[in-house]
C-alpha positions as CSV (number, residue, x, y, z in Angstrom):
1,X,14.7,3.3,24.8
2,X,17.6,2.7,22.2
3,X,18.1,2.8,18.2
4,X,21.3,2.2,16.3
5,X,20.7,3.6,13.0
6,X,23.3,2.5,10.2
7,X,24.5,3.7,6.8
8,X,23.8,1.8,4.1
9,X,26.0,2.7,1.8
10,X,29.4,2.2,0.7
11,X,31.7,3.8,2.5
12,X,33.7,7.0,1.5
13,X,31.0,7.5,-1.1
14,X,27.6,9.3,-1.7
15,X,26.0,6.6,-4.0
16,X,23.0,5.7,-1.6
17,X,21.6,7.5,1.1
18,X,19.7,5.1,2.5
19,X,19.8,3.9,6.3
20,X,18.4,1.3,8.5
21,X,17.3,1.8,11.9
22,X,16.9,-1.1,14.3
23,X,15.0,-0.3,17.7
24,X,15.9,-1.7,21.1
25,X,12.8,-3.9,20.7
26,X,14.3,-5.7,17.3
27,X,12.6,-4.0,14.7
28,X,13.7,-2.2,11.7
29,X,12.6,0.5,9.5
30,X,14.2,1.3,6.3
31,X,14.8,5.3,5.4
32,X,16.2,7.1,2.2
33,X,17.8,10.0,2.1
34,X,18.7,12.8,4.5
35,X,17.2,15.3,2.5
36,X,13.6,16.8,1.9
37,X,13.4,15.1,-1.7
38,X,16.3,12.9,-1.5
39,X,17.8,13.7,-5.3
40,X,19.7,11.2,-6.9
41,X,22.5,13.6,-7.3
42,X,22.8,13.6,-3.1
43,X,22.4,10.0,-3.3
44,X,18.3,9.2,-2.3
45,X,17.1,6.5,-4.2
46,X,13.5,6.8,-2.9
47,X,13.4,3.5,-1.9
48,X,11.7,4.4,1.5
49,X,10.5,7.2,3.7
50,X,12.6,10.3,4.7
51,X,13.8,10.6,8.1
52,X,11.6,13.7,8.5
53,X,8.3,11.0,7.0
54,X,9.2,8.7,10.1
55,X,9.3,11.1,12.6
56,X,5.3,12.5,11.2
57,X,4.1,9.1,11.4
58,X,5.7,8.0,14.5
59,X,4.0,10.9,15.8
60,X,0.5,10.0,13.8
61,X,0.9,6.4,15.8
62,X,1.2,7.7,18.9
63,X,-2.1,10.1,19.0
64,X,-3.9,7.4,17.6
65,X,-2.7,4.8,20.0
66,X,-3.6,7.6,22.7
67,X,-6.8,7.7,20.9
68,X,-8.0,4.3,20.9
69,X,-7.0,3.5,24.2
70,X,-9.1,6.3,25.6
71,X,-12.0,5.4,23.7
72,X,-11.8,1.1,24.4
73,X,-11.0,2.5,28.5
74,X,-14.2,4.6,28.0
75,X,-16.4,0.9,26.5
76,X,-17.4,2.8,23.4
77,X,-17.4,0.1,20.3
78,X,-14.2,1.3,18.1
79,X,-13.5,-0.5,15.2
80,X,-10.9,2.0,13.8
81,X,-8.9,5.0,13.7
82,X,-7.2,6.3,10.9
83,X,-5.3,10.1,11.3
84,X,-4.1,12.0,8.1
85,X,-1.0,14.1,9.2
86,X,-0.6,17.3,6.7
87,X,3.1,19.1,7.8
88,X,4.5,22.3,7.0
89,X,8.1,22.7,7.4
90,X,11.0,25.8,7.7
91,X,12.3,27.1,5.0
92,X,16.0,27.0,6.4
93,X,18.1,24.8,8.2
94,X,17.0,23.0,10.9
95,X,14.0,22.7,8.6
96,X,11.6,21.9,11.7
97,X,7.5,21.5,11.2
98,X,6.0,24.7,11.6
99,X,2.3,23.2,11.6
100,X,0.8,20.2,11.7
101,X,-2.4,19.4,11.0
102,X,-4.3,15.8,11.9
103,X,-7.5,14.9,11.1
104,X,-8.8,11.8,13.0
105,X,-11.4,9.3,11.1
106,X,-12.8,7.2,14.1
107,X,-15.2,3.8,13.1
108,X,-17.3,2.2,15.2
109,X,-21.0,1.4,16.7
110,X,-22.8,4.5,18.0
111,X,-19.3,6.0,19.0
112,X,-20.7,9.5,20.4
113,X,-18.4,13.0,18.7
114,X,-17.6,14.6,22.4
115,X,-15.9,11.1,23.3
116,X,-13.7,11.3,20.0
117,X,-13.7,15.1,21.0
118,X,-12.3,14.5,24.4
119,X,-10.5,11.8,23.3
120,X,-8.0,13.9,20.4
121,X,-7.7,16.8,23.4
122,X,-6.5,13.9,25.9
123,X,-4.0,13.0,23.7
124,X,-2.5,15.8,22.5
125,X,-2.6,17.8,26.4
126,X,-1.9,14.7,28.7
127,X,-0.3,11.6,26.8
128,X,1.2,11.6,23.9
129,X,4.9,12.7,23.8
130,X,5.6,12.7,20.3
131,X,2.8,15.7,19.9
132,X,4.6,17.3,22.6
133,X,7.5,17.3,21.4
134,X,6.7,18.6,17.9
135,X,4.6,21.5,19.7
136,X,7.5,23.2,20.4
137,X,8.3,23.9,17.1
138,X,5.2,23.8,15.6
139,X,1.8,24.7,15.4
140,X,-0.7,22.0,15.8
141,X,-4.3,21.6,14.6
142,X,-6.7,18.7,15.0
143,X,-10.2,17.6,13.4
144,X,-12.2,14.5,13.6
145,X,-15.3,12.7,12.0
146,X,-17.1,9.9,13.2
147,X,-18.6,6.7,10.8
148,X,-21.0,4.4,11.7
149,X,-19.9,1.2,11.3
């Protein structure tokens, strides 16, 4: 896996913070400013998400993929899956997550709770490496609610 992340501002200066990351598999993501609020006066615009944004919902994308998966592999009728990520970070530098909290919102037809139960735990124990990752540093909650679709 590869990314070349670039600068794009001018160079020598501090007028924009802003950088663009392009993945090994073509695509690119826009992010503003290196810093929690990305001020003007160190050069964030907030023209797009903070490094520190992309790495919460790269991580939100890759529980819910986890989740999904499990629940299509396991023939129940999902129709979505929506997870709200709520982060606390360090006070100082490195200003890592300290918790994490995701609450899952799973759609679909007669979708039983202990699958979307079992489903959340699979994730976050056996396959996605984002979560992890992050629990090194941080400590991380789940919740989930099922809707009739």
């Amino acid at each position: 896996m590869e990314c070349t992340v670039s600068w794009t501002g001018a160079a020598g200066t501090r007028s924009a913070m802003g950088f663009v990351a392009e993945t090994g598999s073509g695509h690119v993501l826009t992010m503003d400013g290196a810093v929690d609020e990305a001020r003007p006066e160190n050069g964030g615009r907030n023209q797009a998400p903070r490094p520190m944004e992309t790495v919460l919902a790269g991580t939100g994308g890759c529980t819910a993929y986890d989740v999904v998966l499990i629940l299509k592999r396991g023939r129940h009728a999902v129709t979505g899956c929506t997870v709200k990520l709520e982060a606390d970070r360090a006070g100082e530098d490195p200003k890592v997550f300290t918790k994490i909290h995701m609450h899952f919102t799973v759609t679909g037809k007669g979708v039983p709770a202990p699958a979307v139960e079992r489903a959340v735990a699979m994730s976050h124990e056996k396959y996605c490496s984002a979560t992890a990752m992050l629990a090194r540093t941080a400590e991380i909650t789940t919740s989930f609610e099922v809707r009739e679709a």
